[in-house]
BALOBA-1460 file (C-alpha; in Angstrom, 3 decimals):
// residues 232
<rec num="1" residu="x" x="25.376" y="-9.050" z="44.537"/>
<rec num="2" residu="x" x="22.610" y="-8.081" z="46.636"/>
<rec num="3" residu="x" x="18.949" y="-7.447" z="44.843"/>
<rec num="4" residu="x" x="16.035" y="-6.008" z="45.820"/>
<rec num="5" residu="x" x="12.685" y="-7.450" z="44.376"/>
<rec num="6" residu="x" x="9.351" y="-5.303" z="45.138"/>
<rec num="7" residu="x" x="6.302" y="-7.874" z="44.477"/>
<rec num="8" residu="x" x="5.818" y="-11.670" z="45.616"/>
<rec num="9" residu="x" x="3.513" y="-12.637" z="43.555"/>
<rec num="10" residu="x" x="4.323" y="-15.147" z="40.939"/>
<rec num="11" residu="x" x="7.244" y="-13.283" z="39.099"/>
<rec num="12" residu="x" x="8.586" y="-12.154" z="42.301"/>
<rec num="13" residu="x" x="8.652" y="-15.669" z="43.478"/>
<rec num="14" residu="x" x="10.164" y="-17.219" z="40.708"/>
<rec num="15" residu="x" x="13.073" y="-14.588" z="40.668"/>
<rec num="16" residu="x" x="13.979" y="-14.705" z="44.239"/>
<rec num="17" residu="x" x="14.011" y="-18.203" z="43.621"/>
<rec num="18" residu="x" x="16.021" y="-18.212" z="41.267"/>
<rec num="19" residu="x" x="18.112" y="-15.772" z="41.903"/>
<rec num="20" residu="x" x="18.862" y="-16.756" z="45.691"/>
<rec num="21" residu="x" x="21.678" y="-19.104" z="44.600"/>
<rec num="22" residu="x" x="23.931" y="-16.700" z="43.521"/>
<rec num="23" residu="x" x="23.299" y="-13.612" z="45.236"/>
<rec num="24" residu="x" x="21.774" y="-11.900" z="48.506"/>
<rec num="25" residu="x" x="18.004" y="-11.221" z="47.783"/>
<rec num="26" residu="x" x="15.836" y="-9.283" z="49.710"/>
<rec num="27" residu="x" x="11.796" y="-9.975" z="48.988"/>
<rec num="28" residu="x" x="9.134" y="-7.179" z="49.702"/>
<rec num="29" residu="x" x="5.474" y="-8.608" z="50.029"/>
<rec num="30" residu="x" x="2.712" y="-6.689" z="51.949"/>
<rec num="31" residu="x" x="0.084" y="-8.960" z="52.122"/>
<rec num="32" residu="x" x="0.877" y="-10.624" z="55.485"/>
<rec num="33" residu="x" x="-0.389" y="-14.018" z="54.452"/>
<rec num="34" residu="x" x="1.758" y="-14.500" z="51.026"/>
<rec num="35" residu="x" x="4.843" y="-12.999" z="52.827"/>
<rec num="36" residu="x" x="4.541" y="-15.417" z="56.016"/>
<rec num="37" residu="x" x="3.880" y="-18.232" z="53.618"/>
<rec num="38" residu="x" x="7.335" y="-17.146" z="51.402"/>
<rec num="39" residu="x" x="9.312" y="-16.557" z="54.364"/>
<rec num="40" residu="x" x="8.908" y="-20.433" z="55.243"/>
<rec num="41" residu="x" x="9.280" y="-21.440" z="51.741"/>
<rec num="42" residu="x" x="12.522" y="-19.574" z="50.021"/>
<rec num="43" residu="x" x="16.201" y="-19.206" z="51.574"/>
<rec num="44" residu="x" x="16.075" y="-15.424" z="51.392"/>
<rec num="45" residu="x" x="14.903" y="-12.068" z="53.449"/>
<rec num="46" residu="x" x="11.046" y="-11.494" z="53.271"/>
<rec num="47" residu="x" x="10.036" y="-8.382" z="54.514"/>
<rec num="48" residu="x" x="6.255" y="-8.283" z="55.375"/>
<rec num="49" residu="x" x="5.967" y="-4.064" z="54.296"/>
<rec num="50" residu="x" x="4.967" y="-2.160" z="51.345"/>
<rec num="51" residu="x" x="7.689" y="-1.677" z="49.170"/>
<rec num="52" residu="x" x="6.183" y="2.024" z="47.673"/>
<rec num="53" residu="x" x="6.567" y="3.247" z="51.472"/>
<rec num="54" residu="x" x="10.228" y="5.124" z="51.796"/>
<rec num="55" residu="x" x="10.453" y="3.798" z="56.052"/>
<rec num="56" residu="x" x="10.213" y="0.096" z="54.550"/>
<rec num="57" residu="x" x="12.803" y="0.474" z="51.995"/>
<rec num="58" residu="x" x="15.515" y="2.734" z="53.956"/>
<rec num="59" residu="x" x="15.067" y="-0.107" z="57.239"/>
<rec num="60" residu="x" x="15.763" y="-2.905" z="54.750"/>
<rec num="61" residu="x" x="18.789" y="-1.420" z="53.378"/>
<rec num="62" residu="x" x="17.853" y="-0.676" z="49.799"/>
<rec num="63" residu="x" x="20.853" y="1.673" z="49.783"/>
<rec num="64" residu="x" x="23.047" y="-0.846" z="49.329"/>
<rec num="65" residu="x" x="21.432" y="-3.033" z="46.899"/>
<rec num="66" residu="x" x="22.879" y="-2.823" z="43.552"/>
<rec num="67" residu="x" x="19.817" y="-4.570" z="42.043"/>
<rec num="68" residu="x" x="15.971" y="-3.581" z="42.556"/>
<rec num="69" residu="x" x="13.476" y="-5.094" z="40.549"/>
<rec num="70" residu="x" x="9.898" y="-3.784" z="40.579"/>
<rec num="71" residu="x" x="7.894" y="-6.693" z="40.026"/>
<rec num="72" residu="x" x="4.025" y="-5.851" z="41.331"/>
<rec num="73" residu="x" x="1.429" y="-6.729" z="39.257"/>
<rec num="74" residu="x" x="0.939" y="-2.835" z="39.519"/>
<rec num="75" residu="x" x="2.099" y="-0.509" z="37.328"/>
<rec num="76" residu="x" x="1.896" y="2.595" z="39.397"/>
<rec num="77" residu="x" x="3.071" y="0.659" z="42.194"/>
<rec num="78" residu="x" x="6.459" y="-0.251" z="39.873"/>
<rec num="79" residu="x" x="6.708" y="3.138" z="38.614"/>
<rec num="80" residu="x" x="6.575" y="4.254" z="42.699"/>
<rec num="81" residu="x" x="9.470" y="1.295" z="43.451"/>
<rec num="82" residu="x" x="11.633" y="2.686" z="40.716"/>
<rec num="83" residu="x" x="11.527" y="6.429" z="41.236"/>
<rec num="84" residu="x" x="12.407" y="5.878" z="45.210"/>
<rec num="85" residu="x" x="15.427" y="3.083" z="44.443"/>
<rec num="86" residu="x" x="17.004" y="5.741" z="42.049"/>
<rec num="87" residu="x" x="16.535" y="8.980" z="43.459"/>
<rec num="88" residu="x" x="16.497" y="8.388" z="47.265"/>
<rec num="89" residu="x" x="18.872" y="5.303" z="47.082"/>
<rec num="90" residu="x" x="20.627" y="5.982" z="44.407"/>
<rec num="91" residu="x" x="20.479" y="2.111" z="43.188"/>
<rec num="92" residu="x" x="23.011" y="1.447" z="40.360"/>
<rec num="93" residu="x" x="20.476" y="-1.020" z="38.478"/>
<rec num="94" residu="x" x="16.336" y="-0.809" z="38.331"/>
<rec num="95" residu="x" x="14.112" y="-3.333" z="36.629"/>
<rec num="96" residu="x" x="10.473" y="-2.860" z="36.170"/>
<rec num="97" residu="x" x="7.833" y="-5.024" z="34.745"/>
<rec num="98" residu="x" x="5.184" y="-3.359" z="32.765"/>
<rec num="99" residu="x" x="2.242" y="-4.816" z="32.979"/>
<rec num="100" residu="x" x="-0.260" y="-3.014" z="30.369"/>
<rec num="101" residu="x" x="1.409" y="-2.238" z="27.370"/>
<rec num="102" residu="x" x="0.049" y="1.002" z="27.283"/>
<rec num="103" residu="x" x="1.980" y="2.365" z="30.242"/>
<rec num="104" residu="x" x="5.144" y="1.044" z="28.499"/>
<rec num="105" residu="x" x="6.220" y="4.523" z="27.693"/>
<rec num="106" residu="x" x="6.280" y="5.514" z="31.294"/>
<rec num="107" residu="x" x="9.252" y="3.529" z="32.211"/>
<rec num="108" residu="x" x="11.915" y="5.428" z="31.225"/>
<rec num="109" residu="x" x="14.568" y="7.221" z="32.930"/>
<rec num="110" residu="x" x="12.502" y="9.900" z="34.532"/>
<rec num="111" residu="x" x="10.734" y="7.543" z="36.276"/>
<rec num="112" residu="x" x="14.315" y="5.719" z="37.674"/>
<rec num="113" residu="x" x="13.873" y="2.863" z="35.080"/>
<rec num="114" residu="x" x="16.946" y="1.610" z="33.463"/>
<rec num="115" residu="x" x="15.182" y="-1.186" z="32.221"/>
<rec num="116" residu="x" x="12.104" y="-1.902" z="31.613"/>
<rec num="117" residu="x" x="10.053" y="-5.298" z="30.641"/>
<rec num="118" residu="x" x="6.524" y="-5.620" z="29.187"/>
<rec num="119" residu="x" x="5.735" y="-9.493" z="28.769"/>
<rec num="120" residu="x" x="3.696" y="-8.830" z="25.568"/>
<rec num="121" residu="x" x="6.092" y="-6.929" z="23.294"/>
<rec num="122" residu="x" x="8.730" y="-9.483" z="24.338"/>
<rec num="123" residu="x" x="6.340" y="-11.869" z="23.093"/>
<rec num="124" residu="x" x="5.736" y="-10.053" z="20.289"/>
<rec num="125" residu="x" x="9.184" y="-9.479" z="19.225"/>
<rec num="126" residu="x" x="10.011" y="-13.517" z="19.807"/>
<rec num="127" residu="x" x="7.142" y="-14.278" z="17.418"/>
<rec num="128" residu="x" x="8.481" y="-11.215" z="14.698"/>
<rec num="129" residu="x" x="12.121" y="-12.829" z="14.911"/>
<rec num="130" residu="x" x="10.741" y="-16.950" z="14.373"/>
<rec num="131" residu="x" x="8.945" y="-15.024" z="11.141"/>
<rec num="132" residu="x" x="10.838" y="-12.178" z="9.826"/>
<rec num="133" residu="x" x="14.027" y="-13.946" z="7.615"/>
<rec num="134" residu="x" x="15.801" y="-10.908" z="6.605"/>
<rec num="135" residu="x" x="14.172" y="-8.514" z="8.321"/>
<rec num="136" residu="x" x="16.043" y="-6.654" z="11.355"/>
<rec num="137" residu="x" x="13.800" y="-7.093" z="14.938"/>
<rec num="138" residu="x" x="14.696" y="-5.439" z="18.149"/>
<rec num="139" residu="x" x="14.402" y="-7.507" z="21.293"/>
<rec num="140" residu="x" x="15.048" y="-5.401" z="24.158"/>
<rec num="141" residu="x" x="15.721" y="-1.516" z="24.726"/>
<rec num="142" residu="x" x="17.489" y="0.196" z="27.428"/>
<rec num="143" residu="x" x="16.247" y="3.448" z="28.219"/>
<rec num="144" residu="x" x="18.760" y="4.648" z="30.358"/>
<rec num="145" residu="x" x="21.340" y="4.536" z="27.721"/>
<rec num="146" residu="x" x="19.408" y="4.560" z="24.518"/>
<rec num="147" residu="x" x="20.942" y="1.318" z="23.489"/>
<rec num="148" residu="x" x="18.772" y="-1.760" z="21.642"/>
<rec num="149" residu="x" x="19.024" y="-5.132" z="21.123"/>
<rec num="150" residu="x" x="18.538" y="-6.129" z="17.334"/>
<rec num="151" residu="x" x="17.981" y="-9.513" z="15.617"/>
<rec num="152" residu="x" x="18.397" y="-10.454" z="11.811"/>
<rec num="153" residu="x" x="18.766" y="-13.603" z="10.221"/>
<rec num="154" residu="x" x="20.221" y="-13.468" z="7.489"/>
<rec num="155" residu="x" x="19.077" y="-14.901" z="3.975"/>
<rec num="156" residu="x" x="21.160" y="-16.095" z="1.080"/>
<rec num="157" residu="x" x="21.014" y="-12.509" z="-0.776"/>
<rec num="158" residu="x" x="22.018" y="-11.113" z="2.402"/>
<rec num="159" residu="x" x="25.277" y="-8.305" z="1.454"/>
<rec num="160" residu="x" x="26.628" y="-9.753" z="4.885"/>
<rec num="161" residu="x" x="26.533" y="-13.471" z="3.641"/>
<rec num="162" residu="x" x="30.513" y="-14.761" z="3.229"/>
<rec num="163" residu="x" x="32.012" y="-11.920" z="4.625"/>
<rec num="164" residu="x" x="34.019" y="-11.338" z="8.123"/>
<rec num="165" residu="x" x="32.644" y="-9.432" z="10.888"/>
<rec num="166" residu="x" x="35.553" y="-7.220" z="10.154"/>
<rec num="167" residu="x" x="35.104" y="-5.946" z="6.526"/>
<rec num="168" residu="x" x="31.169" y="-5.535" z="7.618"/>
<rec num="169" residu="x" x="32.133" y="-1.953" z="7.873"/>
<rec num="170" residu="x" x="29.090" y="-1.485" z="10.566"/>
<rec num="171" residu="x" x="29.226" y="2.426" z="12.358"/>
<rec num="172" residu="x" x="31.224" y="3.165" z="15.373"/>
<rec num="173" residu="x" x="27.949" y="2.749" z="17.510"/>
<rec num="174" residu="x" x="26.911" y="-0.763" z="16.901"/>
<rec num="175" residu="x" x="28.331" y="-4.060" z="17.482"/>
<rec num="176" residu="x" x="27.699" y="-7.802" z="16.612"/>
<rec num="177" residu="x" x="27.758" y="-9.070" z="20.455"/>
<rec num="178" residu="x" x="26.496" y="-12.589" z="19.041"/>
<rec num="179" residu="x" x="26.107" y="-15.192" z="16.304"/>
<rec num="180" residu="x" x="23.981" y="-18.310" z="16.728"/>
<rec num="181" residu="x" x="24.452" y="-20.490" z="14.145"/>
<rec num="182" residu="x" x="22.687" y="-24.142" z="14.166"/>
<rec num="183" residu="x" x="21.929" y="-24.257" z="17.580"/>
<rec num="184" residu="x" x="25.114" y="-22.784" z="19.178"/>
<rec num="185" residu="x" x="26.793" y="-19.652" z="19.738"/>
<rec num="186" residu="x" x="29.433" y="-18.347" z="17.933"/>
<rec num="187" residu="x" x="31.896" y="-15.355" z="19.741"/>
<rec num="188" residu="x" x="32.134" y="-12.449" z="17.344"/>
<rec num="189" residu="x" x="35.773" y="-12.403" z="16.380"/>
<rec num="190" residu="x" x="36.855" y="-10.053" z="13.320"/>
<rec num="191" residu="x" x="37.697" y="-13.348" z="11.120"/>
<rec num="192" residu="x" x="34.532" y="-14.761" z="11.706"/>
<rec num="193" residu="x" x="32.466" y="-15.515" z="8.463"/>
<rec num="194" residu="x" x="28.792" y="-14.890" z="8.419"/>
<rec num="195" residu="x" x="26.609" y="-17.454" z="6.529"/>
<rec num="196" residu="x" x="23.203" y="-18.122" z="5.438"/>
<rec num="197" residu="x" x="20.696" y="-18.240" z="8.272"/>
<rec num="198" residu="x" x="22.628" y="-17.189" z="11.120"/>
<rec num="199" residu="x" x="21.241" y="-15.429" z="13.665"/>
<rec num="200" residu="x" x="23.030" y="-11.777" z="14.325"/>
<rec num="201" residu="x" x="22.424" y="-9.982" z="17.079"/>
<rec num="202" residu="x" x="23.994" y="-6.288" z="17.083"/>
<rec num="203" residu="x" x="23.863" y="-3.749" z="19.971"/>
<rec num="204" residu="x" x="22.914" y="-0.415" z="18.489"/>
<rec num="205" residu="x" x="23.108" y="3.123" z="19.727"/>
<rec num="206" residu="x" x="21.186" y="6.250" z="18.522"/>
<rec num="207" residu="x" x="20.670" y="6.398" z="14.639"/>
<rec num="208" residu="x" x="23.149" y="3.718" z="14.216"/>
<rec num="209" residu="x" x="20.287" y="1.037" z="13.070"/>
<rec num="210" residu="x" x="19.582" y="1.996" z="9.932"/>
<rec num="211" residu="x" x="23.571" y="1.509" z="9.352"/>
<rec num="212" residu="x" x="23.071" y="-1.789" z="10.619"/>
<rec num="213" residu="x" x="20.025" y="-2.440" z="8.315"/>
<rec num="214" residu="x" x="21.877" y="-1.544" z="5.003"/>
<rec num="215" residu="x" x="25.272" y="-3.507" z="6.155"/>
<rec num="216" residu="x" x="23.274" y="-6.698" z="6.967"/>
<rec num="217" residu="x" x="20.076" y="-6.568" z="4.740"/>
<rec num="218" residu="x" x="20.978" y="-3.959" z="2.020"/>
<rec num="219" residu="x" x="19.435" y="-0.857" z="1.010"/>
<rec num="220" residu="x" x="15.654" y="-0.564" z="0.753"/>
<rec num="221" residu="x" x="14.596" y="-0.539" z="-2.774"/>
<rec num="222" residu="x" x="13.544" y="2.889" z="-2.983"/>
<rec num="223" residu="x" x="17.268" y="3.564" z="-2.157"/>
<rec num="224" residu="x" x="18.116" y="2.390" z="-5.128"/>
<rec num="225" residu="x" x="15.683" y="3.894" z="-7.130"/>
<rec num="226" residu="x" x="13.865" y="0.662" z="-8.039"/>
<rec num="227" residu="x" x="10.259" y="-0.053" z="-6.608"/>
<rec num="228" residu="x" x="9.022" y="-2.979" z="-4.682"/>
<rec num="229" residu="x" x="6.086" y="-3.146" z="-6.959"/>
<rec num="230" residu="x" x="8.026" y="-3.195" z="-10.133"/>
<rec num="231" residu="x" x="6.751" y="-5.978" z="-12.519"/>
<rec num="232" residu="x" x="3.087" y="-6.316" z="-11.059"/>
């Protein structure tokens, strides 16, 4: 696979990195120093340009990337990245980091984004899924297809507890993609039998998580007529 990753600062560093194993990486960097210095260092393409300029993109062959990540520590530089990979290059794949959390609602598909990551609501949703037993979290959202990641681990009361991933009955537009239970993962199968305290995590699509909320939580109380409050 080849990737594209706009932004050699730290993040950028650590993914071509990483990344350069497996696959053909290409690493934009336009302060001449940093991009000499990671040209010696890494075992990939550095290209000393501005990676918001069209010229630099279309004379490293962007258009046939099927990965570019936008990786600056600048989110209007990121937003730039994405909107050129997708419309003028047509890139299959674009990642951008979001670096304030208030510009999170910019990366969406009209900007080119198919995916976008903001470091603090990924922490945030780590720390609401080591807290919130029972509750359902979502981890990650794809914007280009309106698909989410939800977590929920599940409690003794749980309605899902001793039943099969089969007779769940969960809507047509959510799936359990993965189970870990103790420390290990468990492949989804039909037979499989949920317990106490496993971790479920369910792709969802559209209005398909309340479903999911009701088939592995239950109903809210005022569902059922009956009040959270009832006995104080």
């Amino acid at each position: 696979m080849r990737i594209a990753i706009v932004g050699g600062g730290n993040v950028g560093r650590f993914l071509a990195e990483d990344l350069q194993v497996h696959h053909d990486v290409i690493l934009f960097e336009r302060d001449h120093h940093l991009a000499t210095q990671l040209a010696a260092e890494l075992h990939c393409t550095v290209v000393y340009g501005d990676g918001c300029e069209l010229a630099t993109l279309a004379e490293a062959g962007v258009d046939h990337c099927d990965v570019v990540v936008a990786a600056t520590g600048d989110d209007e530089d990121n937003l730039v990245v994405s909107l050129l990979a997708k419309q003028e290059f047509a890139v299959p794949r674009v990642i951008a980091r979001v670096n304030h959390p208030k510009n999170n609602w910019l990366f969406n598909r009209s900007w080119g984004v198919d995916v976008s990551v903001s470091t603090p609501h990924l922490i945030s949703a780590l720390v609401e899924e080591a807290v919130s037993v029972g509750s359902l979290v979502q981890l990650l959202a794809f914007d280009n297809s309106g698909a989410r990641l939800v977590e929920v681990t599940l409690t003794e009361t749980s309605p899902a507890v001793q039943r099969s991933i089969a007779e769940l009955g969960l809507p047509r537009d959510a799936s359990v993609v993965a189970i870990v239970r103790r420390e290990s993962v468990v492949v989804p199968r039909g037979e499989i039998i949920l317990k106490p305290d496993d971790h479920v995590l369910c792709l969802v699509v559209g209005e398909a998580e309340d479903a999911v909320r009701d088939v592995l939580i239950g109903a809210p109380a005022s569902a059922t007529g009956q009040s959270s409050l009832d006995g104080r």
